[in-house]
GUFI-298422 format. One record per residue (C-alpha): residue number from 1; residue in three letters; y, x, z. Coordinates in steps of 0.1 Angstrom, whole numbers, plus 2048, in hexadecimal, padded with zeros to 3 digits. Example, Ala and Ser with C-alpha at 12.3 -4.5 7.8 and 13.67 -1.06 7.14 Angstrom:
// residues 2
NODE     n   res     Y     X     Z
NODE     1   ALA   7D3   87B   84E
NODE     2   SER   7F5   889   847
// end
This chain:
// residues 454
NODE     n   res     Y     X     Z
NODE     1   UNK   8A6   994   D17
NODE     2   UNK   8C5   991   D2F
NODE     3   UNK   8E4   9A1   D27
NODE     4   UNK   8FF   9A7   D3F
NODE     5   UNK   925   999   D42
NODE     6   UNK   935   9B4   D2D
NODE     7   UNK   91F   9B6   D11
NODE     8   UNK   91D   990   D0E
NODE     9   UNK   944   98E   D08
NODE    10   UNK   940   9AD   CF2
NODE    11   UNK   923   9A0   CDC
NODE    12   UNK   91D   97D   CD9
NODE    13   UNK   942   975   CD0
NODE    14   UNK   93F   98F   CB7
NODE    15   UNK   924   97C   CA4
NODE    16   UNK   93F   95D   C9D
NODE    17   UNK   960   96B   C9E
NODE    18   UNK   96D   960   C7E
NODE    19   UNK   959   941   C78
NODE    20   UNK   96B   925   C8D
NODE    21   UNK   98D   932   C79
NODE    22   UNK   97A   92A   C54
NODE    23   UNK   970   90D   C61
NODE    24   UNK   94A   917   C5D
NODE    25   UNK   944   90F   C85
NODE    26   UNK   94F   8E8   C87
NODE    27   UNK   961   8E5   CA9
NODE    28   UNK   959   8C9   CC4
NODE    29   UNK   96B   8AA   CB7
NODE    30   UNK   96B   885   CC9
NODE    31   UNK   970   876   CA3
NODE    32   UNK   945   880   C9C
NODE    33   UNK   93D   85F   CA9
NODE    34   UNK   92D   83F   C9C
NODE    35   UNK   946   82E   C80
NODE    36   UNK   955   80F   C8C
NODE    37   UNK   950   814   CB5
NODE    38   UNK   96E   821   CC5
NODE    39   UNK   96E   839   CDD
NODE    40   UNK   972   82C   D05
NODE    41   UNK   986   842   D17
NODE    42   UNK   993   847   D3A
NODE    43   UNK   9B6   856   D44
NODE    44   UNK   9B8   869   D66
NODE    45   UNK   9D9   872   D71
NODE    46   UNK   9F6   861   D67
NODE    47   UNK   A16   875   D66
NODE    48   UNK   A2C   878   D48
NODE    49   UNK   A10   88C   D34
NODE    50   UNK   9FA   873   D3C
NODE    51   UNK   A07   852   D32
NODE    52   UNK   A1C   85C   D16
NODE    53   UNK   A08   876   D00
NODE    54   UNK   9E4   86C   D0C
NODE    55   UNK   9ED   84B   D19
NODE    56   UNK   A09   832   D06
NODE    57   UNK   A0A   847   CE9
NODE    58   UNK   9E3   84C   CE4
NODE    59   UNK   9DE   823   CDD
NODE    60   UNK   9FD   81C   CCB
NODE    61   UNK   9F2   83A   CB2
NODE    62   UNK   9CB   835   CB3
NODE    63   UNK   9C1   810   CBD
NODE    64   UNK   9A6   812   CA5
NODE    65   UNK   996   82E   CB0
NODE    66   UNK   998   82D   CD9
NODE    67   UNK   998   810   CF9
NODE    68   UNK   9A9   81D   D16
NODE    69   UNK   98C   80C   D2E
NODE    70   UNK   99E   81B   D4F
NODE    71   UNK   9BC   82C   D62
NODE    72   UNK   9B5   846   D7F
NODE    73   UNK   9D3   854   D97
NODE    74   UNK   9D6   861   DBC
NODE    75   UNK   9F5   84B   DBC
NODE    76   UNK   9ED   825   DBB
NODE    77   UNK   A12   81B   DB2
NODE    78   UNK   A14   833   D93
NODE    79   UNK   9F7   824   D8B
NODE    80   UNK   A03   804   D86
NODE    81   UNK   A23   816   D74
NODE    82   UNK   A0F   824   D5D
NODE    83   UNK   9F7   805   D55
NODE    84   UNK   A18   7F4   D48
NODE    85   UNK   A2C   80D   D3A
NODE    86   UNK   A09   819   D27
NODE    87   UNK   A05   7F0   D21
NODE    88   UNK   9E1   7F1   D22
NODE    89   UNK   9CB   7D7   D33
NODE    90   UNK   9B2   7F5   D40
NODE    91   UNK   9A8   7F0   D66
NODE    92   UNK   9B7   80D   D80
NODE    93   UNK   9A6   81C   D99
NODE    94   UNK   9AD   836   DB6
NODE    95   UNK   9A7   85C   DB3
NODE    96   UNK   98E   85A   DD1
NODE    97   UNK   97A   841   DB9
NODE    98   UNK   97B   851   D9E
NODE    99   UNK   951   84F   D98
NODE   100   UNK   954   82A   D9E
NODE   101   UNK   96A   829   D82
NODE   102   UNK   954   83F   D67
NODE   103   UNK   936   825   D76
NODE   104   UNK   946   808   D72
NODE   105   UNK   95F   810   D4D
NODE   106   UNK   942   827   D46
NODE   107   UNK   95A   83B   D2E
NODE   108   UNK   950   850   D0F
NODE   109   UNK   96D   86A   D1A
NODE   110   UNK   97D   871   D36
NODE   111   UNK   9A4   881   D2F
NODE   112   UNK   9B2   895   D4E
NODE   113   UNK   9D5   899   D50
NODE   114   UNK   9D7   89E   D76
NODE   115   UNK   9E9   8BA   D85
NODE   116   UNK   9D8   8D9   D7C
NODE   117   UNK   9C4   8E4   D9B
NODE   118   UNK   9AF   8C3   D9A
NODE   119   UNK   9A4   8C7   D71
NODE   120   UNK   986   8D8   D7B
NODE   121   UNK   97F   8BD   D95
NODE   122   UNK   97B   8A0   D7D
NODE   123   UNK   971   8AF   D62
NODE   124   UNK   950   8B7   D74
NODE   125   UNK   94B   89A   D84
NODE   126   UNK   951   888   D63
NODE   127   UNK   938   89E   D54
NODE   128   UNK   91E   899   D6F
NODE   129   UNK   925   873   D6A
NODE   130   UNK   91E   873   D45
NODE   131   UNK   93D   877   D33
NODE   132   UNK   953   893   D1D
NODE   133   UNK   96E   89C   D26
NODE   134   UNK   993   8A2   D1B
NODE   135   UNK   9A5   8B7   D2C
NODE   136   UNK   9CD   8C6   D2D
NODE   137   UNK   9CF   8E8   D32
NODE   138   UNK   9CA   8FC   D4A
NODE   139   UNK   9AC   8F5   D49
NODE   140   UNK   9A1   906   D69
NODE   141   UNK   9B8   916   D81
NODE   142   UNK   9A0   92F   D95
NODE   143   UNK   981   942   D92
NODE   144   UNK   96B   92B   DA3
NODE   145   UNK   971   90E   D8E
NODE   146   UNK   96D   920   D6F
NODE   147   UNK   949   927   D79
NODE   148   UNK   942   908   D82
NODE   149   UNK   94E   8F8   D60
NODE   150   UNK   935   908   D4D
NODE   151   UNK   916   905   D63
NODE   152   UNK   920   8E1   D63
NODE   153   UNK   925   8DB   D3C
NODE   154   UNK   90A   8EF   D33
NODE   155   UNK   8F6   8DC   D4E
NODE   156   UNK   8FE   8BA   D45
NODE   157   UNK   904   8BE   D1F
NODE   158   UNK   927   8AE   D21
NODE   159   UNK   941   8BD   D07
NODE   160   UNK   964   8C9   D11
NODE   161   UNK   988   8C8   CFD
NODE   162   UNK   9A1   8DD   D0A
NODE   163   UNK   9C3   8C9   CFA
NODE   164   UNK   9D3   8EA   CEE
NODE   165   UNK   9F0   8DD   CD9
NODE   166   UNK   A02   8FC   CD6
NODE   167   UNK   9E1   906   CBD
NODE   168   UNK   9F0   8E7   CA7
NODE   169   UNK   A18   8EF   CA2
NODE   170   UNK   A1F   8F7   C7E
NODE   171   UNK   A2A   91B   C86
NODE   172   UNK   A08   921   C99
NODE   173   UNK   9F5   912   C79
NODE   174   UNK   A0C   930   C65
NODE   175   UNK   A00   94B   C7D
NODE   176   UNK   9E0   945   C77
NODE   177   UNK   9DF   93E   C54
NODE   178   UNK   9F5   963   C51
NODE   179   UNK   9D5   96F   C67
NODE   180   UNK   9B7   964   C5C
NODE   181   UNK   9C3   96B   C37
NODE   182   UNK   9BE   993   C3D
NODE   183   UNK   9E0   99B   C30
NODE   184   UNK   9E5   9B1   C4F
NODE   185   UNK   9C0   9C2   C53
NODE   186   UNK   9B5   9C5   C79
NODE   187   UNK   9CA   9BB   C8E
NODE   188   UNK   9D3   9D8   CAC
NODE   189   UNK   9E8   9C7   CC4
NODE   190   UNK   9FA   9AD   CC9
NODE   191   UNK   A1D   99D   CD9
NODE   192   UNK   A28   97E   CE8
NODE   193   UNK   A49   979   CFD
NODE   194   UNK   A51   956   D09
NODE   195   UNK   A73   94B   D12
NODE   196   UNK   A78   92C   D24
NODE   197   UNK   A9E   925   D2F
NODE   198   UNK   AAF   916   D4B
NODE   199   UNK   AA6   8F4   D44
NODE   200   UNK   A83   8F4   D38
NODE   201   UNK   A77   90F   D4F
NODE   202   UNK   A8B   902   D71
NODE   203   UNK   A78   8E0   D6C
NODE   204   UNK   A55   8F4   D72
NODE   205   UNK   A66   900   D99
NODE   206   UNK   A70   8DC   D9F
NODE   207   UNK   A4D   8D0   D9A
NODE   208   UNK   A2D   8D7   DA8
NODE   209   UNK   A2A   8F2   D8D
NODE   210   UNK   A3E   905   DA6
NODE   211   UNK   A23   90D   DBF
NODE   212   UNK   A04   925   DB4
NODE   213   UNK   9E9   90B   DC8
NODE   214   UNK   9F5   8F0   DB0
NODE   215   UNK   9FA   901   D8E
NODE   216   UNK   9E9   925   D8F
NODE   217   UNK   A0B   932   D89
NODE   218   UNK   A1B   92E   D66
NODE   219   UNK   A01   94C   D5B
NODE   220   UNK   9E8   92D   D5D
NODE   221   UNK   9FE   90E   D56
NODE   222   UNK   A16   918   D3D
NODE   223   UNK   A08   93D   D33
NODE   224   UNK   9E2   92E   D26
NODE   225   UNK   9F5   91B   D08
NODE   226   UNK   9FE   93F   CFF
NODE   227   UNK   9DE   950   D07
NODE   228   UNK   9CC   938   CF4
NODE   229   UNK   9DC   93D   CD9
NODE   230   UNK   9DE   961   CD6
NODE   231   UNK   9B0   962   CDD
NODE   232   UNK   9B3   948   CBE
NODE   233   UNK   9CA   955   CA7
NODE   234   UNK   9B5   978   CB2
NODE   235   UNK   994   96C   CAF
NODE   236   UNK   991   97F   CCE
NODE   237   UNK   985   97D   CF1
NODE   238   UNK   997   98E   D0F
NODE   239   UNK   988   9AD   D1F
NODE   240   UNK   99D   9BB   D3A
NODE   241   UNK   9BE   9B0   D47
NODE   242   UNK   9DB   9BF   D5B
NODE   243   UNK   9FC   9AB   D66
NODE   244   UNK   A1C   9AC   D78
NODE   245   UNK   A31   991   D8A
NODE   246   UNK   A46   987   D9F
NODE   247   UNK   A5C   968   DAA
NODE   248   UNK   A80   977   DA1
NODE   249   UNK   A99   95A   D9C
NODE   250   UNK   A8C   93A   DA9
NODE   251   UNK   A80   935   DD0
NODE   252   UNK   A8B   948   DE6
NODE   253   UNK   AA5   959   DD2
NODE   254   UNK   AC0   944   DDD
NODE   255   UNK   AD9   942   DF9
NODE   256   UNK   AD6   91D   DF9
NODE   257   UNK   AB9   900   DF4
NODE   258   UNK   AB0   8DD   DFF
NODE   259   UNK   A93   8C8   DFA
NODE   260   UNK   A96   8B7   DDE
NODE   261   UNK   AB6   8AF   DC7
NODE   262   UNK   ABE   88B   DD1
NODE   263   UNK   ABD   899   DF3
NODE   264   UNK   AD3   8B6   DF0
NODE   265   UNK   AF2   8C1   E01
NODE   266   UNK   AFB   8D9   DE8
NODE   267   UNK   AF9   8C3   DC5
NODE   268   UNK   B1F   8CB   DBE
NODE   269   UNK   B16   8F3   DC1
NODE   270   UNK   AF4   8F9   DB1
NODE   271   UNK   AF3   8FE   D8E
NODE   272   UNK   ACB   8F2   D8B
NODE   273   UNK   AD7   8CA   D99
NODE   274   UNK   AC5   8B2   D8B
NODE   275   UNK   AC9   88D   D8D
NODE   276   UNK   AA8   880   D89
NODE   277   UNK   AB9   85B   D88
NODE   278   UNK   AC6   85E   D62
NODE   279   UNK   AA1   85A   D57
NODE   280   UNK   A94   83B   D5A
NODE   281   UNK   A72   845   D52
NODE   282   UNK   A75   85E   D6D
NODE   283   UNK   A80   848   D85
NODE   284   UNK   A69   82D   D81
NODE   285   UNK   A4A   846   D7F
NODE   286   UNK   A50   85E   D9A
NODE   287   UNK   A6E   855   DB4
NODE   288   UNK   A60   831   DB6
NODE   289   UNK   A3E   83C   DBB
NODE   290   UNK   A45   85C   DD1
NODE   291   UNK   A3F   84E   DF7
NODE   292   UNK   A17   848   DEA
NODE   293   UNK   A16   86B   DE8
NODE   294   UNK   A35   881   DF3
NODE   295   UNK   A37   890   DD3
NODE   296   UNK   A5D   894   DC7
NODE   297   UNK   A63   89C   DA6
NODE   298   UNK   A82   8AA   DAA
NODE   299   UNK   A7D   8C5   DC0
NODE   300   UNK   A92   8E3   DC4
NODE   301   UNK   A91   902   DB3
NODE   302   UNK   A98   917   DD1
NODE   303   UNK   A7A   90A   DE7
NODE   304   UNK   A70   92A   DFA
NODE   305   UNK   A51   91C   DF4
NODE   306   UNK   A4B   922   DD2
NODE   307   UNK   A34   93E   DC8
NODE   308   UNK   A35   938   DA3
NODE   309   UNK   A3A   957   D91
NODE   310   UNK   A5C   94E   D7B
NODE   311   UNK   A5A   977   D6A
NODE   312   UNK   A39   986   D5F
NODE   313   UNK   A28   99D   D46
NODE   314   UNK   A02   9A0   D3B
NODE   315   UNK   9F0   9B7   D27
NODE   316   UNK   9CE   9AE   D1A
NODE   317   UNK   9B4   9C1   D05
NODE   318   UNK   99D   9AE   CEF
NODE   319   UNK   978   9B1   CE5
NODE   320   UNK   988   9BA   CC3
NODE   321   UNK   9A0   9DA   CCD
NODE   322   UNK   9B9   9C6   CCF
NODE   323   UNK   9D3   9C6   CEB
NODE   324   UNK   9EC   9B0   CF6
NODE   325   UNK   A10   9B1   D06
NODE   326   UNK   A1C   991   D12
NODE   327   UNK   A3C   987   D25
NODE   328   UNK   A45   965   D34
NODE   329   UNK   A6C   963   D47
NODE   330   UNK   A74   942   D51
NODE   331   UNK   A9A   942   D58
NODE   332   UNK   AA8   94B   D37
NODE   333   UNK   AC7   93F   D26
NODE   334   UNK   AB3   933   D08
NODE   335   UNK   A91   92B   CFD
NODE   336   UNK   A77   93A   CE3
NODE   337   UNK   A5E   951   CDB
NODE   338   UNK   A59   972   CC7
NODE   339   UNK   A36   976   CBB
NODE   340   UNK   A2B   994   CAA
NODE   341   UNK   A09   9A3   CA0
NODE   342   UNK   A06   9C7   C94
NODE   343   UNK   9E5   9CF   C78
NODE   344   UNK   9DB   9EB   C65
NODE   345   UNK   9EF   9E2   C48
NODE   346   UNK   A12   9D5   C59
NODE   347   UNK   A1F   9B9   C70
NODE   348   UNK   A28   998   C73
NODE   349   UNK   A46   98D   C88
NODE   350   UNK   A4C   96A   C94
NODE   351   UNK   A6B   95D   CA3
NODE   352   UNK   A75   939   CB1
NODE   353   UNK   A91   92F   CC4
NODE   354   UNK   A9E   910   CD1
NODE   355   UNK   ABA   903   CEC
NODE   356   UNK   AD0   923   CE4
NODE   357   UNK   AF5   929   CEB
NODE   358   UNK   AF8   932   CC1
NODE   359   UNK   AEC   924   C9C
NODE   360   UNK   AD5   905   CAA
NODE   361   UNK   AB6   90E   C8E
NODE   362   UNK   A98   8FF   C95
NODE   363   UNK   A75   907   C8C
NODE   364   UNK   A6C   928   C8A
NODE   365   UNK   A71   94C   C75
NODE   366   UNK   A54   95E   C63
NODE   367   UNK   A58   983   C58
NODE   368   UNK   A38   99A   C49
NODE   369   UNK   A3C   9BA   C43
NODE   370   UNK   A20   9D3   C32
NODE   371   UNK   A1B   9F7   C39
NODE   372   UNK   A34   A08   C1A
NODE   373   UNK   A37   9E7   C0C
NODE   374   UNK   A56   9CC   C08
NODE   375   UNK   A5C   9B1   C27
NODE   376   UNK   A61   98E   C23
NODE   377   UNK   A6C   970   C34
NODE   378   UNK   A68   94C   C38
NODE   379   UNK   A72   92E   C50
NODE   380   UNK   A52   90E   C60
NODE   381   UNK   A66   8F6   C6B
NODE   382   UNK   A54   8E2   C86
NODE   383   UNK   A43   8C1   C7F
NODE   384   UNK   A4E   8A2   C8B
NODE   385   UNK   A45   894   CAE
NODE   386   UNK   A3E   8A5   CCE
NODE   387   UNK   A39   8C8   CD6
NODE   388   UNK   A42   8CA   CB1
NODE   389   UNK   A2C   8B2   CA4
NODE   390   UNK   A10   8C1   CB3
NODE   391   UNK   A03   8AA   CCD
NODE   392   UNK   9FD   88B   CAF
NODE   393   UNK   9EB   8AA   C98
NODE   394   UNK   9D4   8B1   CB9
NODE   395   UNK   9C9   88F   CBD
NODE   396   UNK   9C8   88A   C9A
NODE   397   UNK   9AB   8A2   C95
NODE   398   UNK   99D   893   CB7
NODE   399   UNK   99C   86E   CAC
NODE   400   UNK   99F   86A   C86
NODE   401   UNK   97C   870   C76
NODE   402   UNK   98D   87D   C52
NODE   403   UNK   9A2   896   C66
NODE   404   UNK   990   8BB   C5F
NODE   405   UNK   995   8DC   C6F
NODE   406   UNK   990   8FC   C5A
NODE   407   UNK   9A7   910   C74
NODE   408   UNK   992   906   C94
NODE   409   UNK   9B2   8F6   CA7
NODE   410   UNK   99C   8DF   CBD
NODE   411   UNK   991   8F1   CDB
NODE   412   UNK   975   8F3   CF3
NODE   413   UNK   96D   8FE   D12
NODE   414   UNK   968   921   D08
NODE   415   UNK   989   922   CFF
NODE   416   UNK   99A   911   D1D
NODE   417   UNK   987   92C   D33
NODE   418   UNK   98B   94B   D23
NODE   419   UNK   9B8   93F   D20
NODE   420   UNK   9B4   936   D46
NODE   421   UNK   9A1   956   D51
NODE   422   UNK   9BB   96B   D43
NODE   423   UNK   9D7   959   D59
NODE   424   UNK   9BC   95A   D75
NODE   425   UNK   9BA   980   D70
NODE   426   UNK   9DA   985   D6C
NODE   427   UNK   9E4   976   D8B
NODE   428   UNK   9CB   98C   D9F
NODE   429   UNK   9D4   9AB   D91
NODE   430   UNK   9FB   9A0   D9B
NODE   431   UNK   9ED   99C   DBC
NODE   432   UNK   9D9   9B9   DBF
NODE   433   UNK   9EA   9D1   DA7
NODE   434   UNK   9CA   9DE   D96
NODE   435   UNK   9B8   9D5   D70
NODE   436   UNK   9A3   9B9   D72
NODE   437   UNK   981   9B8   D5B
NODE   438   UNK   982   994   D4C
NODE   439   UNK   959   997   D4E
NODE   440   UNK   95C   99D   D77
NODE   441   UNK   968   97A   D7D
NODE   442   UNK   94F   965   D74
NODE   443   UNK   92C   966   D6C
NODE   444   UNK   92A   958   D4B
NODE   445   UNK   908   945   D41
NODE   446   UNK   8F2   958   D2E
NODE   447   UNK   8F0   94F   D05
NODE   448   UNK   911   938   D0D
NODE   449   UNK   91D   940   CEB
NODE   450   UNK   934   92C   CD0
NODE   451   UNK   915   920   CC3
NODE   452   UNK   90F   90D   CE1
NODE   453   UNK   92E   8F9   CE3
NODE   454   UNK   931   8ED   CC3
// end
């Protein structure tokens, strides 16, 4: 018996919400393998996220566990940047032969960390070619590639991780321990306001980020860590979804702009001047290897060409009840977030800040508070590493075979659909001012359920 869009959202997630969070649904990990054969993998795209995280990083911490059998850029001289700075003997190749390479390395995995319009690109083609993929988020910026994700994986049989890190900081782990213990009841709604300041959130306008074409606006880039997190702390899947945004500080909100910073007649009057030539890394990765390509890393903020939306809000309703009120502003004097969740029986308020003008804390500030009850307080400070220590604890429970996951922090591809269809959404109900049904923008296979994927 066929069921249609909506009901398959509303019932065949209702069957396993709960379960991946007790750890009673074992999500997709690349550590299942044979003992003793290390895992071949392939890196496409070789930025900073690229050959740091997933590239120079991934075989100093894991050399037991993983071969890096091959490199894959548009640009052939960061390609050769990133062979040494990754120090790794692995072959590069050329985006345009990228299936030469899978043929020839023939990889286990295939890790994209290409700008976020082309995920969807070689992840499928990796798929079709035989391999799993790992993939940074976003990990589809429109529609279109969403659908053809799925019909590929569950075509070819091929498993996808979405690398949400933000599902592995320490205050994230709190959140949902606080969640899933019941302490709250049901949840009703939900909020989540991101602040990123004039440092962090100008270096999204410089970059490609900037333009929608590229990134799928922040709501996709920058917003799906957030989304993500809120479906898994929820156990929830998004129903419907209505936005608004707007490019209100950066672009074309400026009397002045050039093309890039280096380039710029006005570096002694605009505040957002950045010398890209104090980093070496920078240097050597991107203004070396820029004429391959055209693509300057330092590009200005005011380019009337960006269509990035730097203020937005979202509302979402969930398959639970629950509803959402999100806020991202990306020109703020300091950076943070307030998370709160309101249940039956009280609310939890979250608080982290970071790069503000008073007391430099760190970490972050817990507060729950019961219905005609007492409230207290405590402090997670963050773990230590990137992203708070949450990029090593993601890989971790990728690579290590002793590394469990009773919270069901590794995610799939349902998971790095259902965070980008809400940015997806969200941008077309910006654009055309109306509610848009989560269930109306794709057709979702028929019985693709958790079961499925894991």
């Amino acid at each position: 018996m066929e069921i249609n869009r909506r009901e398959f959202i509303d019932k065949g997630t209702k069957l396993t919400l709960g379960l991946s969070a007790l750890g009673l649904i074992s999500n997709s990990s690349f550590a299942a393998r044979e003992p003793g054969k290390k895992l071949k993998i392939a890196l496409v795209g070789t930025g900073s996220r690229g050959t740091s995280t997933w590239g120079k990083d991934l075989l100093i911490q894991y050399p037991d566990q993983l071969d890096m059998v091959a490199l894959c850029d548009i640009n052939p001289k960061r390609l050769d940047f990133a062979k040494k700075y990754i120090v790794t003997t692995a072959p590069v190749y050329l985006a345009r032969d990228f299936n030469r390479m899978v043929e020839e390395t023939k990889p286990d995995a295939v890790i994209i960390t290409t700008t976020d319009c082309f995920h969807a690109e070689y992840a499928i083609r990796a798929m079709e070619l035989g391999c799993d993929v790992i993939c940074e988020k976003p990990l589809v910026t429109e529609a279109w590639q969403a659908q053809k994700m799925l019909d590929t994986e569950k075509r070819t049989g091929r498993k996808i991780i979405t690398t949400f890190n933000a599902r592995h900081s320490a205050s994230a782990e709190e959140i949902k321990k606080v969640l899933v213990s019941g302490t709250l009841g049901k949840i009703i709604s939900a909020e989540f306001m991101e602040f990123l300041d004039i440092d962090h959130g100008a270096s999204y306008f410089r970059r490609w980020h900037g333009k929608s074409r590229f990134s799928g606006t922040l709501l996709c880039h920058k917003a799906s860590h957030h989304f993500d997190q809120i479906n898994w702390f929820l156990d929830a899947e998004p129903l419907e979804v209505s936005a608004f945004g707007d490019v209100s500080f950066y672009g074309k909100n400026n009397a002045f702009r050039g093309k890039n910073c280096r380039n710029c007649s006005f570096t002694e009057k605009c505040d957002f001047y950045w010398d890209i030539s104090d980093s070496k890394l920078m240097t050597e990765m991107y203004v070396a290897c820029e004429k391959e390509d055209g693509y300057l890393r330092d590009g200005c903020v005011w380019d009337n060409e960006i269509d990035t939306f730097d203020t937005m809000t979202v509302e979402v309703r969930y398959n639970t009840g629950a509803i959402l009120s999100y806020s991202l502003n990306a020109f703020l004097p300091y950076e943070g977030q307030r998370i709160a969740f309101n249940g039956q029986k009280g609310r939890l308020d979250v608080r982290r800040f970071q790069r503000q003008p008073w007391d430099p804390g760190h970490g972050s500030d817990f507060r729950l508070t019961h219905n005609f009850k007492d409230t207290k307080t405590w402090h997670v400070d963050p773990s230590v590493g990137t992203h708070g220590g949450a990029d090593k604890k993601l890989k971790d429970m990728l690579f290590l075979q002793e590394e469990k996951d009773p919270l069901g922090k590794i995610a799939d591809s349902r998971a790095g659909i259902f965070s980008s269809l809400i940015g997806i959404a969200a941008r077309q109900s910006i654009e055309t001012g109306k509610k848009v049904n989560i269930a109306d923008v794709i057709d979702f296979p028929v019985g693709w359920t958790f079961a499925d994927n894991h």
